[in-house]
N, C-alpha and C positions, 0 to 999 in steps of 0.2 A: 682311772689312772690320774693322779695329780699333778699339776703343772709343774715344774720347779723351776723360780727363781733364785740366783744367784747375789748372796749378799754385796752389799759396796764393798769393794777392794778385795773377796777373797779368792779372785782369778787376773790373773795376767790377761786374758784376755778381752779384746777391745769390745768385742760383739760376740759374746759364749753362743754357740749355735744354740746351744739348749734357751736362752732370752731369745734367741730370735723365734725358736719355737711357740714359746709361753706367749711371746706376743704377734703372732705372725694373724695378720689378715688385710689381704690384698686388696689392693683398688684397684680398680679396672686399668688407669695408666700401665701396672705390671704387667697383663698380659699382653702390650702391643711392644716388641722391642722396637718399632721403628720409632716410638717416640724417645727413647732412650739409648742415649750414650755407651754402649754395655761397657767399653773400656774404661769409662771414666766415672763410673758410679763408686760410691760410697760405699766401706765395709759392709754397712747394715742393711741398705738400700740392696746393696748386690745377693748379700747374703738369701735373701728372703727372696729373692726372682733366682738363685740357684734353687731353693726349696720347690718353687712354684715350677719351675721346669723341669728338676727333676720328678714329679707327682705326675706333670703334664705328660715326659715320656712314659713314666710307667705304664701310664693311661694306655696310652697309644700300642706300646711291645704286648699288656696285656690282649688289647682287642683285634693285634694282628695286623697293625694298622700300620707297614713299616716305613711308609714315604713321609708321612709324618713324624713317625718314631725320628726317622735322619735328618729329618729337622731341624725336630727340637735339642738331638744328640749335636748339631753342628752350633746351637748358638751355646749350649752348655759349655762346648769345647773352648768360647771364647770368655770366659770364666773362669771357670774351673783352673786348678794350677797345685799339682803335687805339692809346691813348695810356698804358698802363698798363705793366706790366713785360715782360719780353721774351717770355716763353710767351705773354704775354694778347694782348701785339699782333699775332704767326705766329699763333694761335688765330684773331684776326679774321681776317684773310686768307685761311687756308685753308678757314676755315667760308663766306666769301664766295664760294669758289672753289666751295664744293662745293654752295652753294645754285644756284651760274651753271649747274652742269652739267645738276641737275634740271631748270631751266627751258629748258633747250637740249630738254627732249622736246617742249616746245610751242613749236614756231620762233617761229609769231603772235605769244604771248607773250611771248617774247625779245625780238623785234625791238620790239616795241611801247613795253618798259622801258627799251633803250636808244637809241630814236629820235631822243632831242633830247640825246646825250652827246656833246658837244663838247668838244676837248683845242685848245688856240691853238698855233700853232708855237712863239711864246716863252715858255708857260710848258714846251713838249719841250723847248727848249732848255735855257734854265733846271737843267732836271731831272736833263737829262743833266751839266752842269756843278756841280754839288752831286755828283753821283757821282764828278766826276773827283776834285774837292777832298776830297771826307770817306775816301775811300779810296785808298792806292795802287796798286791793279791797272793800271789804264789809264797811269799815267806810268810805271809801271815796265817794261808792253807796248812802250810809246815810245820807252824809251832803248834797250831789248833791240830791238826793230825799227830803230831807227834805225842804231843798230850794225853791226847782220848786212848793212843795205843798204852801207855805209860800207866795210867791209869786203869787199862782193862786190863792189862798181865800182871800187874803186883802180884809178887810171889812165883808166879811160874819160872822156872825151868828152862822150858824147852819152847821157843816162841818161834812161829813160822808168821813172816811178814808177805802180803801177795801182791806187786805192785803191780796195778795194770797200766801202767804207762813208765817205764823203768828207764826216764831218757835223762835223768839227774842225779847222781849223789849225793847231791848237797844235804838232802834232805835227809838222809839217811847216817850221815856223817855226823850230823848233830844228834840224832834217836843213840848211834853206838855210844857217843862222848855222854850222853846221859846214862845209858845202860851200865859203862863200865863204872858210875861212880856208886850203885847199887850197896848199901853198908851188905846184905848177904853174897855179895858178890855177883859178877855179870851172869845171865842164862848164855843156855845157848841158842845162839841167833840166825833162822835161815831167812832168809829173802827170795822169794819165787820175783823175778824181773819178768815183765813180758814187755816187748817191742816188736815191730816189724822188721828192723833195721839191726843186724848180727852186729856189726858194726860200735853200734850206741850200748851195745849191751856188756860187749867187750870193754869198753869202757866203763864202764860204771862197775863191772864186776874187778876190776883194777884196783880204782879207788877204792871201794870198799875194804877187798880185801887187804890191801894196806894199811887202813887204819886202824881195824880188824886187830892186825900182828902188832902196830902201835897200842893199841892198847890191853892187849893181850887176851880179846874177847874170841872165845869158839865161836866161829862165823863158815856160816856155807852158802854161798848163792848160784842159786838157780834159775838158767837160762831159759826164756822162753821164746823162740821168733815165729811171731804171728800177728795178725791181728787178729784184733780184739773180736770181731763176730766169726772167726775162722777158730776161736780156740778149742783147743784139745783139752778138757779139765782133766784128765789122767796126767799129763804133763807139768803138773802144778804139785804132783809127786807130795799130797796132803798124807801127815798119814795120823796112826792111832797117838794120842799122848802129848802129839801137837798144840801149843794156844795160837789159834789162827787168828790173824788180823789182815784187813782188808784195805789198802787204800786206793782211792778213785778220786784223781787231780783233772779233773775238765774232758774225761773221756766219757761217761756212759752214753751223752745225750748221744753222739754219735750213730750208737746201738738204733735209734728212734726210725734211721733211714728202712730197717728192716722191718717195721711193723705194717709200712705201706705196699712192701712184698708182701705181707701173710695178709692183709686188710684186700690185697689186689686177686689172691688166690679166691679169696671169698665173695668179692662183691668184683668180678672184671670192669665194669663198667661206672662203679664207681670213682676211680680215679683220673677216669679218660681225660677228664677236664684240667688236667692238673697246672699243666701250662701254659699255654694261650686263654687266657680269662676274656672274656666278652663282657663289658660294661654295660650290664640292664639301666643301670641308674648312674651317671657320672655328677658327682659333687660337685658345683660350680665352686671353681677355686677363689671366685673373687668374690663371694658371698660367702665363707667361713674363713676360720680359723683350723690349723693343723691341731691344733689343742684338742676342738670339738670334733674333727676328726678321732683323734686317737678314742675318744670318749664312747662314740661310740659300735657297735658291734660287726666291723667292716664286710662279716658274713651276708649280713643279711642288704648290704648293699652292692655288695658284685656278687654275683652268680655264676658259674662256670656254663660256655657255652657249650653245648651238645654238638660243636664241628671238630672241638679241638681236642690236640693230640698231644702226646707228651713227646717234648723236643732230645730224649735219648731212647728210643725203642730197644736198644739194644742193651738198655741197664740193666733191666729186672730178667739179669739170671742167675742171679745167687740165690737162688732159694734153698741150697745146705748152711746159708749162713744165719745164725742167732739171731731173733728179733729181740725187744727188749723183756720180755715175760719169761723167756726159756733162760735167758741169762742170768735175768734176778732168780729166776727157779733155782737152777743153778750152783750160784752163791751161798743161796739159804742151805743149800743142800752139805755146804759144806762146814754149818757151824761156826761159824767165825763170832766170837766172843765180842769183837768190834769191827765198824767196817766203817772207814772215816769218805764221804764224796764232799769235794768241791766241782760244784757246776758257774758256771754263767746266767746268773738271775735275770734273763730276758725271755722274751717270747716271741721266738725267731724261727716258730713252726707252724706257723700259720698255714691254713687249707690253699691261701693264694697268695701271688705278688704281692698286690695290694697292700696286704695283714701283713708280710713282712720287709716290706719296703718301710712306711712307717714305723715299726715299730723298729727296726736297725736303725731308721735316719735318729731318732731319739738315741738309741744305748749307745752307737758308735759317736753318735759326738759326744757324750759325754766322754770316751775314752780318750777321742782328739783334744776336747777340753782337758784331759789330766795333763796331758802331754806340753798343750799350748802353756798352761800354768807354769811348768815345770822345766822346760828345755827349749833351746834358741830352736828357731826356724828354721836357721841355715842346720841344724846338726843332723852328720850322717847317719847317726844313729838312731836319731827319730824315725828319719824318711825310712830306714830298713824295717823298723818294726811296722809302721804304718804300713806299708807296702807288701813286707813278707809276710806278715801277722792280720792283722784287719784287713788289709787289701784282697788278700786270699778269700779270710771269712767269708765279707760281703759278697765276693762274689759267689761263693759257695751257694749262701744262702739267696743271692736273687735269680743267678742264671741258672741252678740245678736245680734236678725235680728226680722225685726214686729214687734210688740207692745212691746214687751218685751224691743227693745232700746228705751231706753229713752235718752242717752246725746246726745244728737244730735246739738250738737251747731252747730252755723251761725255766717255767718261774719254780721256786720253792715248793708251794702248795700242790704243783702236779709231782712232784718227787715224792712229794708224802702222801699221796696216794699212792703210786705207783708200789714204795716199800712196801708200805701198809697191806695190801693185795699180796705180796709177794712171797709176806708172813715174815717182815721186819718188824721191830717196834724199837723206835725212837728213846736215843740215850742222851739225855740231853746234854751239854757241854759244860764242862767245869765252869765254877767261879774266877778258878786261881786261871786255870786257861784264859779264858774271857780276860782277863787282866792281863797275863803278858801281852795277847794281841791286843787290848787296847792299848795300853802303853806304847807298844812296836810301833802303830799308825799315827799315835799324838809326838813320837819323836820323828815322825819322815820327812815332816818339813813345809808340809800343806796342810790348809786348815781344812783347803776341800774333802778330804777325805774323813769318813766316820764311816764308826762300826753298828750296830743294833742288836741285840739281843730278840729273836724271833721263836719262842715255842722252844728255848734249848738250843737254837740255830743260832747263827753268827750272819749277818750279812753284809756284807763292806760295799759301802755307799760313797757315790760322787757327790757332795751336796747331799741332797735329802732323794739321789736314786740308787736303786740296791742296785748293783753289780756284780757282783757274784756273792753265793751261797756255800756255806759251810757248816755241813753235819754228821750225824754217827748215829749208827743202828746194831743191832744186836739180832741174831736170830730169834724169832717167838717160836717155841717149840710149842 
């Protein structure tokens, strides 16, 4: 993995955690707070002794070590700060994340702290729409989806759309306003919507259907409520004469939680070690760099210990649900002419902590970095996304283990295995697509942001990091 430096001037921010990254290596003064100020340290100086302590506790929650764990979480605390600069506010998050895990050893107690946490659908909603608007990943997913579909149905008729995450219109608002200007005139159009939530699906079958009669396109959408490893594929009501299209906006990785059920069927004791990691070998922190960390293979430097147990025993009982091989099965099974996914170009499924503590402390600053560049400090709409949206993430991914992690992103190259196996083959993405969404990112208003061209893939990058992925596949018959 390569470092990334940050040009002169093309961020707002004072100390990009990703420069503290690039240059991060400790002297021994950092590991002693008693010779240091903690209040009154310097952006950069502070910045890179949150880095060094949050490392230190993971150290510590992996090897079970919790007196120290509370520790080092108590001087974090005096740092760390939701609303303060961009390390301070990843520092709170993952320090929250890693206090959530300790407490996942006392279920009682877990459940008891979050028994009355309530989230309302509209401020999800809300939340999610502040993500659309403060970033362009998701419109840029939409014009590049919208395309490849655009593209695979020329000429058709009769086109069945299959959204497996059906919690927006927008995107499908502009697919109809493109449909309807067809010189042979519009097909007719279903939409198979799947959600968990009756709720989001009712809405969005609203809209559509309004714009639908506005433009005077045959349109039928169909409800699906479930999730996504619970689904029914008979309720997706595919039939003969149909041109199927598939799209997948940041869900399959998801699916990934389930493989560690079918992986745990097979090998029980394979997995025991999942969450309490025992450090065979601990990296002295004030003789490297995070850089040479990330570098290299953090496998082969922590080991899982043979005492430890996984902190939700009572997870792994969904064994009728899809893991991710039956689901691409699946899919293929149903022909679909194109099938458009955007994931999250990280690798935030690592075998332990470790592997994915570092590798989130990287990809989530960079996000805080989009943000820092782009929006005051004080704004409430940052803090919600940060907190409702990444806040969540991280925790996902550092205090869960089995079914219960869902973020499990992947780079690129594991997806295209995974299609490839599945008996997908690679459609690669328009010219003229590639052009509107580079156009879309060069008018957003940051220079940070770029696109790549990867194998037909699309990759939208912070700087010179990919961030999410964007591609289309086609049955191999």
């Amino acid at each position: 993995m390569g470092l990334v430096w940050l040009e002169e001037g093309s961020s707002s921010v004072s100390s990009s955690p990703l420069q503290l990254f690039s240059m991060m290596s400790l002297s021994p003064s950092l590991s002693s707070p008693n010779n240091l100020l903690l209040r009154e340290m310097k952006s950069e100086e502070r910045g890179l002794y949150l880095i060094h302590l949050l490392l230190t506790c993971a150290n510590h929650v992996a090897a079970g070590n919790l007196e120290n764990a509370n520790a080092t979480l108590e001087q974090i605390s005096l740092l760390a700060s939701p609303d303060g600069d961009t390390m301070q506010r990843i520092a709170a998050y993952f320090m929250e994340s890693l206090a959530d895990r300790i407490l996942k050893t006392w279920p009682g107690i877990h459940r008891a702290l979050n028994s009355t946490k309530v989230t309302m659908l509209s401020e999800e909603i809300l939340v999610q729409k502040l993500f659309f608007e403060l970033f362009p990943f998701l419109k840029v997913a939409y014009v590049l989806t919208n395309q490849a579909i655009i593209e695979a149905m020329e000429g058709e008729k009769v086109i069945h759309i299959i959204d497996l995450n059906a919690a927006e219109a927008t995107q499908w608002i502009a697919l109809l306003q493109v449909l309807s200007a067809r010189p042979e005139g519009p097909p007719h159009l279903k939409i198979t919507g799947i959600h968990q939530k009756k709720e989001i699906l009712d809405q969005v079958a609203h809209r559509l259907t309004e714009e639908a009669e506005k433009l005077d396109i045959p349109f039928q959408f169909n409800p699906v409520v479930s999730k996504l490893e619970n689904l029914d594929f008979d309720k997706l009501r595919v039939k003969t004469g149909e041109a199927l299209a598939i799209s997948s906006i940041l869900q399959l990785h998801s699916l990934l939680a389930f493989d560690d059920e079918a992986l745990r069927r097979k090998s029980p004791r394979l997995l025991k070690g999942s969450n309490g990691i025992h450090m065979q070998r601990v990296l002295p922190l004030s003789q490297t760099t995070l850089g040479d960390m990330l570098e290299k293979d953090m496998v082969n430097g922590y080991t899982p210990s043979p005492d430890s147990t996984s902190s939700s025993p009572a997870s792994f009982t969904t064994s009728n649900s899809m893991n991710m091989e039956s689901f691409l099965n699946a899919l293929w099974g149903l022909s679909p002419k194109v099938m458009a996914v955007t994931e999250q170009d990280c690798n935030h499924n690592g075998p332990t902590l470790m592997d994915r503590l570092l590798e989130a402390l990287y990809s989530y600053a960079a996000l805080f970095d989009c943000l820092e560049s782009t929006v005051s400090r004080s704004s409430l709409e940052r803090l919600r996304v940060e907190k409702m949206i990444f806040g969540e993430e991280i925790k996902n991914i550092i205090a869960c283990e089995g079914p219960d992690r869902k973020e499990r992103h992947e780079k690129l190259e594991k997806w295209f295995q995974r299609f490839d196996q599945a008996g997908f083959g690679n459609v690669p993405l328009s010219y003229y697509g590639m052009m509107q969404a580079r156009r879309f990112v060069q008018s957003y208003g940051s220079e940070g942001y770029r696109m790549r061209d990867e194998n037909g893939c699309v990759l939208i990058c912070w700087q010179d990091r990919p961030m999410f992925s964007i591609s289309a596949w086609r049955s191999r018959k």
